[in-house]
C-alpha positions in Angstrom: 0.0 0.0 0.0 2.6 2.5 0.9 3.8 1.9 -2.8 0.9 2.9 -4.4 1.1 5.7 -2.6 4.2 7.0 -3.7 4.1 6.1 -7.1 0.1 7.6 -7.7 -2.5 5.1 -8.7 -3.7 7.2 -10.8 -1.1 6.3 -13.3 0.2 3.2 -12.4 -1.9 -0.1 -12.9 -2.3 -2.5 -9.6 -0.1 -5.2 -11.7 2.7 -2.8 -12.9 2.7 -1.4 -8.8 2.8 -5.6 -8.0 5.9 -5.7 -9.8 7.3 -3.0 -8.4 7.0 -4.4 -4.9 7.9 -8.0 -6.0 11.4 -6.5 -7.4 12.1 -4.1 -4.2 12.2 -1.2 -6.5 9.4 0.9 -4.9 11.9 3.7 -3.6 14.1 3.4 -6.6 10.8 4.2 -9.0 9.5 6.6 -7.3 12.5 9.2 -7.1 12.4 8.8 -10.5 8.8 9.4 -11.2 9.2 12.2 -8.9 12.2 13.7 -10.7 10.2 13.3 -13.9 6.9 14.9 -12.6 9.0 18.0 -11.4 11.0 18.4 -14.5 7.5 17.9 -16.4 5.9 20.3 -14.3 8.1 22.9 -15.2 8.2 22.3 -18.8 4.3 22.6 -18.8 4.6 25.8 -17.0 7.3 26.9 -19.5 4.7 26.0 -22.2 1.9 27.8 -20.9 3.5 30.9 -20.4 4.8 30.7 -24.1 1.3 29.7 -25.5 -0.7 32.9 -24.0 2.1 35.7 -23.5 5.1 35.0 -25.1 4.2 35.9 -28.3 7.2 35.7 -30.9 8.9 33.2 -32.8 11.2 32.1 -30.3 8.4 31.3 -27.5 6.5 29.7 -30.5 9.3 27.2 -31.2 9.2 26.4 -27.2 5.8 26.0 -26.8 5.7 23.9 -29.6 9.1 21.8 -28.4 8.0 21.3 -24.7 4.5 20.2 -26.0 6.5 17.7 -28.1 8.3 16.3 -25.0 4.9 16.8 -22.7 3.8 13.8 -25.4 7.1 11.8 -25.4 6.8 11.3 -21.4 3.3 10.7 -21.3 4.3 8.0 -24.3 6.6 6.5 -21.9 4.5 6.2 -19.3 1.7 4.6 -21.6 3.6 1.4 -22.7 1.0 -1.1 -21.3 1.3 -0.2 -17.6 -0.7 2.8 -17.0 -4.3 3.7 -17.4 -7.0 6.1 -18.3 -5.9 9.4 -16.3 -2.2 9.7 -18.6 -4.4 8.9 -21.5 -6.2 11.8 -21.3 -2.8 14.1 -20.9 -1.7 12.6 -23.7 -5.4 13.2 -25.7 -4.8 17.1 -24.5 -1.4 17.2 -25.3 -1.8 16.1 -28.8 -4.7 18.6 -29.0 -2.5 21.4 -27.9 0.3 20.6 -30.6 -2.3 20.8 -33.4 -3.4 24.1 -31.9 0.4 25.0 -32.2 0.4 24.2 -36.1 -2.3 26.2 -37.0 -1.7 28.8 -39.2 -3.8 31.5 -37.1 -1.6 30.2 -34.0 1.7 30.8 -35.8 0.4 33.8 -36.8 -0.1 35.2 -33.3 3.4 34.7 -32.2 5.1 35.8 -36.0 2.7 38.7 -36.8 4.2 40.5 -33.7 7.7 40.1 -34.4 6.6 41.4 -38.5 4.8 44.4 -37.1 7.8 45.5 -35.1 10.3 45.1 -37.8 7.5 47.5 -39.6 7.6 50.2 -37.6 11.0 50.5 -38.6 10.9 50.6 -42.0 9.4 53.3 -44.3 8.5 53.7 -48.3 8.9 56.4 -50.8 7.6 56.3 -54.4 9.7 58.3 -57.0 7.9 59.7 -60.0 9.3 62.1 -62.1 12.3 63.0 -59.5 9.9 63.4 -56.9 9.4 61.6 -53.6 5.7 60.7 -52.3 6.3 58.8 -48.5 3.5 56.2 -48.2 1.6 55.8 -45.1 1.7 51.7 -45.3 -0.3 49.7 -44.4 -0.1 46.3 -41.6 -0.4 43.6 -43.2 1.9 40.6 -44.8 1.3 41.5 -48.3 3.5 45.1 -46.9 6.1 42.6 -45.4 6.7 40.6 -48.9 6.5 43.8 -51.2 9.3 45.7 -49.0 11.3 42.4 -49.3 11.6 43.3 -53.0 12.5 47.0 -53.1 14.1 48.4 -54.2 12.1 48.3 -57.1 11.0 50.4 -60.4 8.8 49.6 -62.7 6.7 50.8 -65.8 3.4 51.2 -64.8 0.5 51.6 -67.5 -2.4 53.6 -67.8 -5.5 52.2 -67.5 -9.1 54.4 -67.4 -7.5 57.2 -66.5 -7.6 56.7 -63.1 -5.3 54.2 -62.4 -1.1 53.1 -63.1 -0.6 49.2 -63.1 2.0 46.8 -63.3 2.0 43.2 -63.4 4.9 41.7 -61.4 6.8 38.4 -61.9 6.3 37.8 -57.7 2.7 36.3 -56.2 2.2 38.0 -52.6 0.7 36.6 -49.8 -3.4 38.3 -49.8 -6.0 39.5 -47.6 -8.3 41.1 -50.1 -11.9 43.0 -49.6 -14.0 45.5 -51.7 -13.3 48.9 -50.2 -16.2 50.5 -52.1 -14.5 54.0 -52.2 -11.3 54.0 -54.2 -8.9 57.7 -52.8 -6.2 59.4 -54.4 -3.3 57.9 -53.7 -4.0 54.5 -52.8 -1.2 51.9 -53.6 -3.3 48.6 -53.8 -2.8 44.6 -54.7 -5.4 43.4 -57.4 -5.1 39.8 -57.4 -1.9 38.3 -56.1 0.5 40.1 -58.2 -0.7 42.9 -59.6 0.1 46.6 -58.3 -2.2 49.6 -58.6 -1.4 53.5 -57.9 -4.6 55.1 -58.2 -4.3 58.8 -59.1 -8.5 59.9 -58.9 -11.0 59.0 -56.8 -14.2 56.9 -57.4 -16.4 54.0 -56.4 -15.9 50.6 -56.8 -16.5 47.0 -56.8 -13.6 44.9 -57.3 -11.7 43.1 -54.6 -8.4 44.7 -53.6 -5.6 44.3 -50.4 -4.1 47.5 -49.4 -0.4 48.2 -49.6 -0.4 51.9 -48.8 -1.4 55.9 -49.1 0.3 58.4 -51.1 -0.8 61.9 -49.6 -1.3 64.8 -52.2 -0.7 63.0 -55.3 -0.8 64.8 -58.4 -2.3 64.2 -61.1 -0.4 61.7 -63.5 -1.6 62.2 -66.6 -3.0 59.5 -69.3 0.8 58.3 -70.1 2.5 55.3 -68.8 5.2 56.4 -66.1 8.2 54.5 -64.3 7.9 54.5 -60.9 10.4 53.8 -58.4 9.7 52.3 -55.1 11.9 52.5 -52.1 13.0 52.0 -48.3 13.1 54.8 -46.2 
């Protein structure tokens, strides 16, 4: 009895415990399982605090190795001598890690770490020998097209409205009809295909927003080279 009691029937079966006491290794096992609850207990705690507040990609890749070793021991302690209660760890654990692969998960702890690296970082588009900043915008199509500048391009004219240029790279999109097009907006139609809209007007078609050029002139029905750069 004082066995079990050390070694937590909860997780050991009555024949596995039988064993122990048969072999005098009672003691013996249960430093061990106690070593191996404490260490476990702290990687769980290390894994919780990752999974709800440390989010960037270095917590991630904790969260997501300590979960991995959370399953391994409960594994170990599954090989035909324990019962329901480590069965259900290892049920929650498993659920954990495919919360961990998720792209929305990922997201929260590598969005953070993007947006930072953001702030830090600026655009200019040259036309004509003249430099128009660009209020960007937060997203990951931002993050990829940065990643190429610097960059200049021919863009064409299309309804007098609007430059365009089709690029050789596909982006990353988040795209939604913004009903009211503005002078100045630097938007994605499609995956690869950059817009500089010079007038205003109403629309219909789906777009994901790169940026905002304030007090852009007019550009006139010509194609123009544009340059875009980091500030």
């Amino acid at each position: 009895m004082l066995g079990k009691r050390k070694l937590n029937p909860l997780e050991l079966s009555e024949k596995f415990v039988q064993k122990l006491e048969e072999n005098h290794s009672v003691d013996s096992f249960a430093k061990k399982m106690g070593l191996v609850t404490f260490v476990v207990g702290i990687v769980q705690g290390i894994t919780a605090f990752a999974f709800f507040f440390g989010h960037s990609p270095i917590w991630y890749w904790i969260a997501l190795g300590f979960t991995i070793f959370s399953i391994g021991s409960v594994c170990v302690k599954l090989k035909g001598k324990i019962n329901f209660f480590p069965l259900l760890k290892f049920i929650f654990y498993v659920l954990i890690l495919i919360v961990l692969l998720l792209n929305g998960t990922r997201n929260l702890f590598f969005e953070k770490n993007n947006h930072t690296k953001l702030e830090e970082i600026s655009m200019v588009v040259v036309i004509e020998g003249v430099h128009y900043e660009v209020e960007l915008e937060d997203n990951s199509t931002v993050q990829e097209f940065l990643s190429l500048l610097p960059l200049e391009v021919s863009m064409k004219e299309l309804n007098g409205n609007e430059k365009y240029v089709y690029l050789d790279t596909s982006f990353s999109t988040k795209s939604s009809v913004p009903e009211h097009i503005d002078v100045g907006d630097i938007m994605l139609y499609g995956d690869n295909c950059v817009v500089l809209f010079y007038q205003s007007f109403d629309t219909n078609y789906r777009y994901t927003k790169i940026g905002h050029i304030y007090d852009l002139p007019d550009l006139g029905k010509e194609d123009i080279v544009v340059q875009f750069q980091k500030k």
